[in-house]
N, C-alpha and C positions, 0 to 999 in steps of 0.2 A: 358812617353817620350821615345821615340826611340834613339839609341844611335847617329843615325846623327842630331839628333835635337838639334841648340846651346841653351845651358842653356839660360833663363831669362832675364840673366844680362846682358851676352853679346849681346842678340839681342838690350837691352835698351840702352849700349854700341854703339851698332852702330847706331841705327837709333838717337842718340842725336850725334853723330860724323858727318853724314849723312845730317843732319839739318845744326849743327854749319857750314859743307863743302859750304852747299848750299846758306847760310847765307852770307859768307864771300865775294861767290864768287859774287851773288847778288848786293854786296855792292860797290865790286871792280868795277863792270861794269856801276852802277850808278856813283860813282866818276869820270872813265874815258872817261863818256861821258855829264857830269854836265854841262858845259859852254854848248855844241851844244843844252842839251832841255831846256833849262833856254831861248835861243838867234837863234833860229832855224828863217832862211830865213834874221835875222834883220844883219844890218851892225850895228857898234862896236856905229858908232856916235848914230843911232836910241835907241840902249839897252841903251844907258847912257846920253841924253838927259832927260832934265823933258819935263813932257807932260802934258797938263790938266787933271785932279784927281790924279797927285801924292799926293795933297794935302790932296786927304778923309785921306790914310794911309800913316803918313808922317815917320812912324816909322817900315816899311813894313820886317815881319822875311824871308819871301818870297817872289821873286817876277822877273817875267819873259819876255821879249818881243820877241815876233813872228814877220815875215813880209812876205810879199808875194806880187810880181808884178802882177797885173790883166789888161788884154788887155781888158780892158773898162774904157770909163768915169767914173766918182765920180758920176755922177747921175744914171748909169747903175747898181750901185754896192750899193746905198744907201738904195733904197728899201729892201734890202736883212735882211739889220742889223736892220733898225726897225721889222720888222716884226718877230725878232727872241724870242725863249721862249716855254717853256711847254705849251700847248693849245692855243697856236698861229702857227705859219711857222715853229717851231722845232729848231732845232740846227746847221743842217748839216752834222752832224757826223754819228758817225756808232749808229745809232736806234738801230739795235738789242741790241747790248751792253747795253745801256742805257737801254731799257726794258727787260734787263736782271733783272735788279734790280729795276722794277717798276716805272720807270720815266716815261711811255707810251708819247714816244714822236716820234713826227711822221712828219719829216720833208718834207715840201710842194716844187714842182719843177714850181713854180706860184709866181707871184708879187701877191698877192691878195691886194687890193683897200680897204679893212674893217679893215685891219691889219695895213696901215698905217700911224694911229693916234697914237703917243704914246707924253709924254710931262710928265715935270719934275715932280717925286712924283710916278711915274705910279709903278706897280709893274711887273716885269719879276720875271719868276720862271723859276727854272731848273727842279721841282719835284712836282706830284699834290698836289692840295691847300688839306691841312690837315696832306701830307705830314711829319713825324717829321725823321731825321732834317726841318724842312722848307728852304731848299735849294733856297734862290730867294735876286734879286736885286731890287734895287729902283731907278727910270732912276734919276741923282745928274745933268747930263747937257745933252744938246741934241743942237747941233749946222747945222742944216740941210745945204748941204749935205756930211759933213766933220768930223760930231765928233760928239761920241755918247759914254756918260759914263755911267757906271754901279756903284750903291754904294750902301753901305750896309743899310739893311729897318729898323736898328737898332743903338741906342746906342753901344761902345765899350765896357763898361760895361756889359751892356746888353747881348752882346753876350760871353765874357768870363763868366755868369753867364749861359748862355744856353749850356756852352759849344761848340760854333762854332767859327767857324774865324770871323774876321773881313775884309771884301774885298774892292777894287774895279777890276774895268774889264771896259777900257779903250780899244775905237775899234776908231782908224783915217783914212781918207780918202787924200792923197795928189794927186795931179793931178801930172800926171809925164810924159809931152806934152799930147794935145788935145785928145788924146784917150786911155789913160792907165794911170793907177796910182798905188800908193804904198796903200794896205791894212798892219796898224801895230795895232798890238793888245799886251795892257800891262794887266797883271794878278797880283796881288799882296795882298797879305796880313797879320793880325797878329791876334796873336792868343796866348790865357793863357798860359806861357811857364810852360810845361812839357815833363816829355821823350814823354810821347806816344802822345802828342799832337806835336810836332818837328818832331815823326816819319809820324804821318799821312797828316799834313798840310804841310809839306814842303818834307821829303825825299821819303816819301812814293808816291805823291803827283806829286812828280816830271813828272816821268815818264808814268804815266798815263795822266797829264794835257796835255804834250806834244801829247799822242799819239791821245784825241779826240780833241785838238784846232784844231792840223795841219790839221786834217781829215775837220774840221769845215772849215777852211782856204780856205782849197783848194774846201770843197764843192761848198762856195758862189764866189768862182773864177769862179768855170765852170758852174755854174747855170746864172753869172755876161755874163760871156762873151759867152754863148750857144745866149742868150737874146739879145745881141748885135748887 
């Protein structure tokens, strides 16, 4: 060891000083901006209104609402949401990301006609079939061309036994005069309380949900109203 080289300890010294700095700082910026990615686009009345599937999880440890004005009808914008999912039309969002970590998801800029048949029972996936976690929904309602709910393909048990959340994902359509309307999407869920199950399902969680919905959001806006 040369004489300018810091001892051992101190390097172990700083890079956990280093960590705990980045840690803090991390945390700090997730709290002061908690309300905007929980409530991004939505007005005060939309976040805090019940909406159909609050009821899958009435007990929800998380749980968020988006909104976003789309310059298209409710029937311009509805093909968009059936046809969404892993080996169907995609997500919207940023594909690389998502096939970063093997979701191969490959979102289509097309209404396809094959894609939209879906009805209550069906399964949506976020991640291919074999997938584990098995990351996927089970459509709970489907109100054409206005309301389309996501729930979970499982017992609550069930899933605190497999270790996953328990979800729903709640996507509405209101018409807001004859050519545009409000897309609001509620995300929610619960899940076996522990530390690291609180950090990854709700804080961890946060800030990531927020960065591929809004992306999702705004995709089938501009795919909505390109179509238009």
């Amino acid at each position: 060891m040369t004489p300018s080289t810091p001892p051992p300890h101190r390097l172990l010294v700083g890079t956990s000083l280093a960590t705990l700095i980045a840690s803090l700082a991390a945390s700090a910026w997730v709290a002061a901006h908690w309300r905007r990615m929980l409530q991004w686009g939505a007005t005060d009345a939309e976040a805090t209104e019940w909406i159909t599937g609050d009821d899958i999880v009435d007990t929800p440890k998380y749980r968020s609402t988006h909104a976003v004005t789309i310059q298209a009808p409710v029937r311009a914008v509805w093909p968009w949401l059936v046809q969404m999912g892993q080996g169907r039309g995609g997500l919207y969002s940023y594909d690389w990301l998502e096939n970063l970590v093997g979701c191969h998801i490959h979102s289509i800029d097309r209404v396809d006609p094959d894609l939209q048949h879906l009805a209550v029972g069906d399964i949506v996936r976020m991640v291919p079939e074999g997938t584990q976690p098995p990351l996927r929904f089970a459509v709970a309602t489907i109100t054409a061309p206005y309301l389309l709910v996501l729930g979970p393909p499982q017992t609550r048990a069930a899933a605190y036994a497999a270790h996953v959340p328990y979800p729903s994902w709640t996507f509405r359509l209101e018409p807001v005069g004859p050519e545009r309307c409000r897309l609001v999407v509620r995300f929610q869920n619960d899940f076996a309380p522990s530390p690291l199950a609180w950090m990854s399902n709700k804080y961890a969680l946060a800030p990531i949900h927020l960065l591929m919905e809004r992306k999702m959001m705004l995709g089938i806006k501009r795919r909505a109203e390109r179509t238009t």
